[in-house]
N, CA, C and O atoms as a GROMACS GRO file, in nm:
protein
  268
    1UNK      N    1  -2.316  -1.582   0.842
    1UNK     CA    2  -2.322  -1.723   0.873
    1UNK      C    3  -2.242  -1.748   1.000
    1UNK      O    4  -2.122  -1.720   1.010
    2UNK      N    5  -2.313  -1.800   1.092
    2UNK     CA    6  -2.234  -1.857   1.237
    2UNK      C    7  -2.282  -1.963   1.270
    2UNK      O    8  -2.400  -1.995   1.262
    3UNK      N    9  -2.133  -2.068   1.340
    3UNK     CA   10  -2.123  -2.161   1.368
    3UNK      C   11  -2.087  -2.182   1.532
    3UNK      O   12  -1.977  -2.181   1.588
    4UNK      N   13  -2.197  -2.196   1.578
    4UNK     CA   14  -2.140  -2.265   1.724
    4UNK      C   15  -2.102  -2.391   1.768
    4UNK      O   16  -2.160  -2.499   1.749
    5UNK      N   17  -2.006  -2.370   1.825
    5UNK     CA   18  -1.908  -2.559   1.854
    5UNK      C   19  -1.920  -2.547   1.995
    5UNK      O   20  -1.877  -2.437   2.032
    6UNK      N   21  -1.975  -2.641   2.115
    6UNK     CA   22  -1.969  -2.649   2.195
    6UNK      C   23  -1.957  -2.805   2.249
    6UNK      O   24  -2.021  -2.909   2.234
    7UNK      N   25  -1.802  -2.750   2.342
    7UNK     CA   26  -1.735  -2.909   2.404
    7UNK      C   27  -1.694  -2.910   2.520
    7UNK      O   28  -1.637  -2.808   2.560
    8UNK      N   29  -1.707  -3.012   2.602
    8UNK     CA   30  -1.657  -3.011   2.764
    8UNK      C   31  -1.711  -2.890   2.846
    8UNK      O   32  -1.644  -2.823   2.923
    9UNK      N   33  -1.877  -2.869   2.811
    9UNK     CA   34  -1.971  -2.825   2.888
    9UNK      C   35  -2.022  -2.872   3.009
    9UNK      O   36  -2.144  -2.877   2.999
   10UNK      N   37  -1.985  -2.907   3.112
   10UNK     CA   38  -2.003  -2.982   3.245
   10UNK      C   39  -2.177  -2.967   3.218
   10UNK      O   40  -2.236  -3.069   3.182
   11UNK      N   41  -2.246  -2.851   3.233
   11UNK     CA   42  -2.377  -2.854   3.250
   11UNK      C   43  -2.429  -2.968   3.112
   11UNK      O   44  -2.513  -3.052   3.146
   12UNK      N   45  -2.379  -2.973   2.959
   12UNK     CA   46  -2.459  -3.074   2.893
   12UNK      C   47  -2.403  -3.204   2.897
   12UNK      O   48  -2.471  -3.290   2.840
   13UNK      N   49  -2.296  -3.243   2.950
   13UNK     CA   50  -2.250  -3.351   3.038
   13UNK      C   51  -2.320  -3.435   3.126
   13UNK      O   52  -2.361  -3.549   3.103
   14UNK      N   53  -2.329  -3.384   3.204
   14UNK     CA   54  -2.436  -3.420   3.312
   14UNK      C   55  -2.529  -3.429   3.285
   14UNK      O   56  -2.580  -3.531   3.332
   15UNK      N   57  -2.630  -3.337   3.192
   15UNK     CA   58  -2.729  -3.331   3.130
   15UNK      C   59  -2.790  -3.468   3.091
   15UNK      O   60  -2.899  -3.521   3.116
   16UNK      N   61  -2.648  -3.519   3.002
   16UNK     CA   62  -2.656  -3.652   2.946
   16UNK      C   63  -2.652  -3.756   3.019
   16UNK      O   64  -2.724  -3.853   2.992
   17UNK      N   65  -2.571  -3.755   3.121
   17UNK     CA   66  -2.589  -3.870   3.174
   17UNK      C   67  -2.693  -3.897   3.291
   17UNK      O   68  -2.675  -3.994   3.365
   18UNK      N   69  -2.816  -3.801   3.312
   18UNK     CA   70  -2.896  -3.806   3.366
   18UNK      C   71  -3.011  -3.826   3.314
   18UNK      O   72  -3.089  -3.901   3.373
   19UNK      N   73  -3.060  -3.748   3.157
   19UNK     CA   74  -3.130  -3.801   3.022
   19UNK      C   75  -3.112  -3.850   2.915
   19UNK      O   76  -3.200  -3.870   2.832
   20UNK      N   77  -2.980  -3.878   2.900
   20UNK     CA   78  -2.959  -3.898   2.790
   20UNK      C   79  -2.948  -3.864   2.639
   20UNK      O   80  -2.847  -3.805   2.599
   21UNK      N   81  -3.072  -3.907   2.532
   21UNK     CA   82  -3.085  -3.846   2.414
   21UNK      C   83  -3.167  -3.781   2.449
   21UNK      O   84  -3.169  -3.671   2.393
   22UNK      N   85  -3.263  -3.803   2.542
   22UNK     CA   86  -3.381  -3.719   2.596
   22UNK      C   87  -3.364  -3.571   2.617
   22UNK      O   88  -3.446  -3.486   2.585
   23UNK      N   89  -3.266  -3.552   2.667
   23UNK     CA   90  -3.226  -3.411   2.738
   23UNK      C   91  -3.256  -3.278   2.658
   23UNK      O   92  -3.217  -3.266   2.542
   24UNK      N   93  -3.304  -3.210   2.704
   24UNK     CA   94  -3.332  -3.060   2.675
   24UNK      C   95  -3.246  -2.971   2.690
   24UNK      O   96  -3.263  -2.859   2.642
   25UNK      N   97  -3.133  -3.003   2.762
   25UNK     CA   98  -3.022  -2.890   2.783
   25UNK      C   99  -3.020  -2.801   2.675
   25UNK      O  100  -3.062  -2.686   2.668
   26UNK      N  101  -2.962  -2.877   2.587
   26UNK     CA  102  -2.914  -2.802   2.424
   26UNK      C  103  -2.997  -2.704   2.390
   26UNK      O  104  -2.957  -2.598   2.342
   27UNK      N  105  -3.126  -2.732   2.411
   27UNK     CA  106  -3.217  -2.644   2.345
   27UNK      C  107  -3.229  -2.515   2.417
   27UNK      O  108  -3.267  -2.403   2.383
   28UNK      N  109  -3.181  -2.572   2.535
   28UNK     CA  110  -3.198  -2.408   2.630
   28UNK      C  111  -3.080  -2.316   2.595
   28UNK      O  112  -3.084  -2.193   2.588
   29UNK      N  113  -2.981  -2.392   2.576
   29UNK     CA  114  -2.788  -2.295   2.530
   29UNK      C  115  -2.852  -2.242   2.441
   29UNK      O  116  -2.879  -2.125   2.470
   30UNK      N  117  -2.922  -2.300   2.260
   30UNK     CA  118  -2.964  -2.240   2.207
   30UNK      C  119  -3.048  -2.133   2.164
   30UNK      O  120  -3.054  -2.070   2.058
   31UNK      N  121  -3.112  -2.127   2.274
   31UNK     CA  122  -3.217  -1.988   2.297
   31UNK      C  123  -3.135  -1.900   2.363
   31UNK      O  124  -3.158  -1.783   2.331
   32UNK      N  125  -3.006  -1.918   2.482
   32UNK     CA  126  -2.971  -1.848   2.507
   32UNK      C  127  -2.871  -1.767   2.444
   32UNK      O  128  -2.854  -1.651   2.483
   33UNK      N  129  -2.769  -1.840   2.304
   33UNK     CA  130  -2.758  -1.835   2.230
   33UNK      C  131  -2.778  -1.688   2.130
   33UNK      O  132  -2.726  -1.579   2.107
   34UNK      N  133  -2.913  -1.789   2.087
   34UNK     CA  134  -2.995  -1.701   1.957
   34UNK      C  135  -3.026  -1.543   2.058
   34UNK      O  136  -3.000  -1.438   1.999
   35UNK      N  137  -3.066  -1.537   2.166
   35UNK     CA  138  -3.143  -1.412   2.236
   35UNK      C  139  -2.980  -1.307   2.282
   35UNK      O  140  -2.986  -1.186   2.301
   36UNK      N  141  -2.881  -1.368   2.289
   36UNK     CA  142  -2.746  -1.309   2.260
   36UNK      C  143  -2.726  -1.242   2.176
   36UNK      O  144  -2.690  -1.129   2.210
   37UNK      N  145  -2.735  -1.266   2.032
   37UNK     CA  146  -2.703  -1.260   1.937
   37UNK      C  147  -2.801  -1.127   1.938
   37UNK      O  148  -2.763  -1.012   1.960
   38UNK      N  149  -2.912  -1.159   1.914
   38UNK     CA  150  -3.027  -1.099   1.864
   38UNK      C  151  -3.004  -0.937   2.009
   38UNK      O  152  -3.011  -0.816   1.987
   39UNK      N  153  -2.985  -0.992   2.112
   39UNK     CA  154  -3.014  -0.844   2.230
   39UNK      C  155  -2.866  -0.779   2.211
   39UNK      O  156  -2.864  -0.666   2.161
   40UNK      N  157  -2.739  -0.838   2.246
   40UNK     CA  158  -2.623  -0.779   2.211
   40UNK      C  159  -2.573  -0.765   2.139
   40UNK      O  160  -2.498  -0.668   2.141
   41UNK      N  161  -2.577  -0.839   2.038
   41UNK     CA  162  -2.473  -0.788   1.870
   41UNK      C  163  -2.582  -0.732   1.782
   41UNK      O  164  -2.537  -0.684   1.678
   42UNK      N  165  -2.706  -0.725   1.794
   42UNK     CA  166  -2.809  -0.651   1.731
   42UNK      C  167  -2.868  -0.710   1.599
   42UNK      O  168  -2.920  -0.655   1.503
   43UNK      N  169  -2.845  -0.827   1.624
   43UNK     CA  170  -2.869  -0.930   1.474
   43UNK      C  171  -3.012  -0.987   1.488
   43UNK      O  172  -3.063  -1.069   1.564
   44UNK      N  173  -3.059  -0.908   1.383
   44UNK     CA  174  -3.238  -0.997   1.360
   44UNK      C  175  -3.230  -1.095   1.299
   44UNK      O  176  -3.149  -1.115   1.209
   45UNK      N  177  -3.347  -1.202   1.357
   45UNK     CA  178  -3.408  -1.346   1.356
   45UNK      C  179  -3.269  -1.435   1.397
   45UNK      O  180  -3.246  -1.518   1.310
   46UNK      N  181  -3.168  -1.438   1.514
   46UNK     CA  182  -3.075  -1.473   1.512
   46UNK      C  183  -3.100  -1.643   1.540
   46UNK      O  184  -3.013  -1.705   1.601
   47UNK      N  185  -3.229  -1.715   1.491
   47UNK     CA  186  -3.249  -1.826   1.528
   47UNK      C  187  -3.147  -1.930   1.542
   47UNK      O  188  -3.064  -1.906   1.454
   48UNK      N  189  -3.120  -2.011   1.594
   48UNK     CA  190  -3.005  -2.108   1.561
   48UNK      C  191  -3.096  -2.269   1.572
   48UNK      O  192  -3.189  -2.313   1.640
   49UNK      N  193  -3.005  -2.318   1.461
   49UNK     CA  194  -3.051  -2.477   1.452
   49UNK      C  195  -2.997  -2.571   1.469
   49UNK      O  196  -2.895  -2.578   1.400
   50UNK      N  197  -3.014  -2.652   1.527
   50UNK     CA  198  -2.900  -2.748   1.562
   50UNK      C  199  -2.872  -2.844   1.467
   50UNK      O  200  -2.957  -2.908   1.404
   51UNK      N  201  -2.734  -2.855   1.455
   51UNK     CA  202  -2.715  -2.991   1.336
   51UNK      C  203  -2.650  -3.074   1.375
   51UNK      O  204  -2.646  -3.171   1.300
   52UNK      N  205  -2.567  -3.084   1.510
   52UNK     CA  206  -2.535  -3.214   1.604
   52UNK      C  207  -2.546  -3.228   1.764
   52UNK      O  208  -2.511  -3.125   1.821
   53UNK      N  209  -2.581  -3.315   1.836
   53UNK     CA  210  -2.598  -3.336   1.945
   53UNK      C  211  -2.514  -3.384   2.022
   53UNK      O  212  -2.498  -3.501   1.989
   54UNK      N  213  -2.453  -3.360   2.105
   54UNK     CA  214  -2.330  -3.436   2.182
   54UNK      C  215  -2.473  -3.504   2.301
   54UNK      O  216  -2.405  -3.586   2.363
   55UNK      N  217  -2.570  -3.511   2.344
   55UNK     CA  218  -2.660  -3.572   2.430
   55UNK      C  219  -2.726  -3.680   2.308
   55UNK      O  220  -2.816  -3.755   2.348
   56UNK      N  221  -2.698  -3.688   2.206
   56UNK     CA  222  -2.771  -3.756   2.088
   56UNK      C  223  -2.628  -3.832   2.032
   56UNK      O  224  -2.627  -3.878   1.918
   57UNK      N  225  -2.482  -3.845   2.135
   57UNK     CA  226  -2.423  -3.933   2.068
   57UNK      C  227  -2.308  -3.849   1.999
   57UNK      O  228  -2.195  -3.889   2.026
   58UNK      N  229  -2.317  -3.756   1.928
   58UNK     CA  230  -2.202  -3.643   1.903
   58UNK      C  231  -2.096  -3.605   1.974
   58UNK      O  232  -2.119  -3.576   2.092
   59UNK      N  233  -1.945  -3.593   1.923
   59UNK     CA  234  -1.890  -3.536   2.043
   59UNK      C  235  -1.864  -3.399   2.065
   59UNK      O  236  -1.755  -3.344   2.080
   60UNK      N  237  -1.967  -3.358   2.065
   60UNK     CA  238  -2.000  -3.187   2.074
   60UNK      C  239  -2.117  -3.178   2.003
   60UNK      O  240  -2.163  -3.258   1.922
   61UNK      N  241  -2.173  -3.043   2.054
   61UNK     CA  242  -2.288  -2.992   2.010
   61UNK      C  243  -2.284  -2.878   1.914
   61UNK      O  244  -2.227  -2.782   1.968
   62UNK      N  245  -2.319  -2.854   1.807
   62UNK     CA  246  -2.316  -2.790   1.713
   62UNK      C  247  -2.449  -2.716   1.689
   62UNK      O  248  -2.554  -2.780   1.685
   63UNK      N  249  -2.445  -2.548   1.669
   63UNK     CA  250  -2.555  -2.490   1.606
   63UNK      C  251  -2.493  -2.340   1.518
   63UNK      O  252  -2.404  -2.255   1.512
   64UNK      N  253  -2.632  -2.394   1.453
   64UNK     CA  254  -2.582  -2.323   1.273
   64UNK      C  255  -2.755  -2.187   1.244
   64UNK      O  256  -2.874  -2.205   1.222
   65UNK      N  257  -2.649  -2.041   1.266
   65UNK     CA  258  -2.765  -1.952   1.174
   65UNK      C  259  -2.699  -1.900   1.074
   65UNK      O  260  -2.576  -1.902   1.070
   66UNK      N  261  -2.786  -1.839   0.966
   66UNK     CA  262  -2.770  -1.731   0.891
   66UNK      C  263  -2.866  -1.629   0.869
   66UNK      O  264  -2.988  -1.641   0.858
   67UNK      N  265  -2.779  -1.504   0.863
   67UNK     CA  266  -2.879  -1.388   0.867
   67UNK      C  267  -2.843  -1.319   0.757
   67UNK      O  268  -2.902  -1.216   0.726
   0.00000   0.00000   0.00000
């Protein structure tokens, strides 16, 4: 089980205040993320899901797998 906490990211910062809730940033950390996990620590289906948004109002962005 892993938990990613991510705060005072300049890139999803900006992100936000250029789209807002709209923004796609997050989703891209998260692939880059999950394809981390999965190419360097050797962990299959390392999908990650997000369960808070700091561009959606959160103060940080949060993503949650288990393998």
């Amino acid at each position: 089980h892993v938990i990613i906490h991510v705060k005072d990211n300049p890139v999803i910062e900006h992100a936000k205040e250029l789209f807002g809730s709209k923004s796609l940033v997050c989703y891209w950390f998260m692939g880059v993320y999950s394809a981390h996990g999965e190419m360097e620590l050797g962990v299959k289906n390392a999908h990650l899901k997000e369960k808070v948004c700091f561009c959606k109002g959160s103060p940080y962005c949060e993503w949650e797998t288990v393998w």
